[in-house]
N, C-alpha and C positions, 0 to 999 in steps of 0.2 A: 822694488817694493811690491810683494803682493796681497793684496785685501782678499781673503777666500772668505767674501759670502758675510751677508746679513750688515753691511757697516752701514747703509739707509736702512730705518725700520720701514717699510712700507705700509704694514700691516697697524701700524697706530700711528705713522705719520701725521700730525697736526699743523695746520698754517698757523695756529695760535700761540702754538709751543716748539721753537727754537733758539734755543739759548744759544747767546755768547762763544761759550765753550766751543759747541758742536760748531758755530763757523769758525772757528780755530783753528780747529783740527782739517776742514777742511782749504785752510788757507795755506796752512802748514804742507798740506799734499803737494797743492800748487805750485806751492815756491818748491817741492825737491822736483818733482817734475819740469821747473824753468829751468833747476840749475844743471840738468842731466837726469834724472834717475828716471828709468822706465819703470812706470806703474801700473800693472794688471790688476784690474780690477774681475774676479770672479763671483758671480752672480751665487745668492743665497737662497732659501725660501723667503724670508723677509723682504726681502729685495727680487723675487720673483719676475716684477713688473719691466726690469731690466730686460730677460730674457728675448722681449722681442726685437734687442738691439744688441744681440750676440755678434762678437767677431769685426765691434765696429774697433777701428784705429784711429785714432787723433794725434798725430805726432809721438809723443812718449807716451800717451794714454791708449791702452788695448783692455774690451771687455770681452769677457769669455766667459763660459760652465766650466771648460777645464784646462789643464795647462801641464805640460810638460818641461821637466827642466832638465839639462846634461850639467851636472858639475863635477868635476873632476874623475870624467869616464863613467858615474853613476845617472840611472835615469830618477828624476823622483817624480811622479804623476799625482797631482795638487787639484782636488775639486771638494765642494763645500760639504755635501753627504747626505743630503736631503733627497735625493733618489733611494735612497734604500725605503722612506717611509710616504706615506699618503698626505701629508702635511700641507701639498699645497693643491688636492680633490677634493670636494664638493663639501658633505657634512664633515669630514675630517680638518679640513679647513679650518674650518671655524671652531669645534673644538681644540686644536691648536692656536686660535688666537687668543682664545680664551684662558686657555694654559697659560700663556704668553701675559697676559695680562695681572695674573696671580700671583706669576713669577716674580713680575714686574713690582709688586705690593709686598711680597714678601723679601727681595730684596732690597727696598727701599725702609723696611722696620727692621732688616740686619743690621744696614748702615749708621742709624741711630741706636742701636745696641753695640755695634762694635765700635763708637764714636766715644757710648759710657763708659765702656769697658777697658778701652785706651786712657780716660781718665781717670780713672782707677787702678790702672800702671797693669791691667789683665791680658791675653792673650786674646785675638778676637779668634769670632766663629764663625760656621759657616752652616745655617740652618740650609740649605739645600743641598749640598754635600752630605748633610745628617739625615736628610731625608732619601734622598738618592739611593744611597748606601745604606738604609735601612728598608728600602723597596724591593722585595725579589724582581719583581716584573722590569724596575727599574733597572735593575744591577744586568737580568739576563737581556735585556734590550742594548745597555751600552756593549755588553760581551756579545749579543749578535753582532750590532754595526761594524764594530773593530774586526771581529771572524771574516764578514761579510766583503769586504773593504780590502783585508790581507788578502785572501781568497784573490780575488778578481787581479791589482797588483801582482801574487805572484804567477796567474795563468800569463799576464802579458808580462811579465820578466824584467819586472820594475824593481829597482833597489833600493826605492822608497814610496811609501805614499800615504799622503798630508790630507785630512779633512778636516772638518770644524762640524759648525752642527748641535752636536750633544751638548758641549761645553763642560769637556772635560781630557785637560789637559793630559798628555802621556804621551812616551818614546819608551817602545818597546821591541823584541824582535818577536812576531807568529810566525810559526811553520806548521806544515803540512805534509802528505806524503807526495806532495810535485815540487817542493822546494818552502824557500822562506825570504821573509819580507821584514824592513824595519816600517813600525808601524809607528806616525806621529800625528796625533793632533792638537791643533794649538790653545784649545781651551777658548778663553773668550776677557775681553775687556772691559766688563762689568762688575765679574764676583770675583774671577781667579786673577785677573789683572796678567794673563802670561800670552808670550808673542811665540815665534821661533824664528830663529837665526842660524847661517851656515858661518860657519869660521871653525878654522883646524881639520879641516879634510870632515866635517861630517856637521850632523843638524843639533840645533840643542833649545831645551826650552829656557825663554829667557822669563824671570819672572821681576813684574816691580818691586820697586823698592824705595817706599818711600824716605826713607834716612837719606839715603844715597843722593836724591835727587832732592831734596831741601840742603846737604851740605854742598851740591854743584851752587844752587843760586844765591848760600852765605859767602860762598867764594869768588862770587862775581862773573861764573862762565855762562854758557848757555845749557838750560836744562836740559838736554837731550843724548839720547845713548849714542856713542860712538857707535860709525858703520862697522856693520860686519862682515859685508859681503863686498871685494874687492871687482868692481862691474868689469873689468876685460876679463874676469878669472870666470864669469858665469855667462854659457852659453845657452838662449834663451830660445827653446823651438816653439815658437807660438803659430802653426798649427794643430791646434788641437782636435779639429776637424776631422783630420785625416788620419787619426787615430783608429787603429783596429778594434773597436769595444762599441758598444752599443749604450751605453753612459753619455 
């Protein structure tokens, strides 16, 4: 399992406010990591505060900024994205938390909108996707990051690479005139609800699905997605160190 980046908020972290849920999910880690699964955790802006604790190992616990993977003869080079912007210096900081914060308000009056609109048998929506996508500035910033990201990938001769960040899910292929790259990011688990998964010789994005997963627990199984990723078939180079890039 790999976390790329921002699964602690650091940045609005509260002792007052931790729900239920969120120790859940982090108990849930626990137990796959007891029962075998190696879990990289890779450090985000939000989770920044990590950084000073790059490279540490715990048994099946490894934190990192980047991470390289071999899976079947392919390299995919995996880190969160927030190098490409100023998000975690000085006054830009802070208007990113601030952003952050909006975000945060705006999605939580989608939820209740698209909560009515499900009871009214309607399609939901997605006011920052509308917004996003009616922004020039926005739109050419996600098309920098992605250019930016492909770029670097294919000068080091990667045949895949994975960031987060924007939160805005996509598997595409960018080329250039030095070659070409599949380019994946995994979106995020707040508005778009989507992960990625390797199965079938290549990567894909997986996205929720709440039907799916209210008829697993009418059926009496356990809510949760089958593996996808067969662990003696994934060879994990975790130095990332010693990577040629200045990333």
């Amino acid at each position: 399992m790999i976390l790329n980046g921002d699964i602690v908020d650091g940045w609005q972290f509260s002792k007052r406010y931790f729900p239920a849920a969120h120790l859940e999910v982090i108990n849930e880690i626990f137990n796959l990591q007891h029962n075998g699964t190696r879990v990289v955790y890779i450090t985000g802006n939000h989770d920044e505060f990590l950084r000073r604790y790059t490279d540490l190992n715990i048994g099946n616990f490894q934190l990192t900024d980047k991470l390289i993977i071999e899976i079947d003869g392919k390299l995919t080079w995996i880190f969160h994205g927030d190098v490409f912007d100023n998000t975690t210096k000085g006054g830009a900081k802070l208007l990113a938390k601030l952003g952050g914060k909006g975000y945060n308000i705006l999605i939580l009056m989608n939820r209740f909108i698209n909560f009515s609109l499900q009871k009214l048998g309607k399609d939901k929506i997605s006011f920052s996707k509308k917004i996003k996508n009616s922004v020039k500035e926005a739109v050419k910033y996600i098309n920098d990051f992605e250019e930016t990201a492909a770029s670097l990938a294919i000068e080091h001769k990667y045949d895949y690479v994975i960031c987060g960040h924007i939160h805005q899910p996509q598997q595409k292929v960018i080329a250039n005139k030095h070659g070409k790259v599949i380019y994946l990011n995994s979106g995020d688990w707040i508005e778009n609800l989507t992960s990625l998964e390797y199965y079938d010789h290549a990567w894909h994005i997986y996205h929720y699905n709440d039907e799916e997963f209210m008829e697993a627990a009418v059926a009496g199984r356990p809510v949760k997605p089958e593996l996808s990723v067969v662990k003696n078939e994934v060879d994990l180079f975790l130095t990332s160190l010693a990577l040629k890039t200045n990333l």
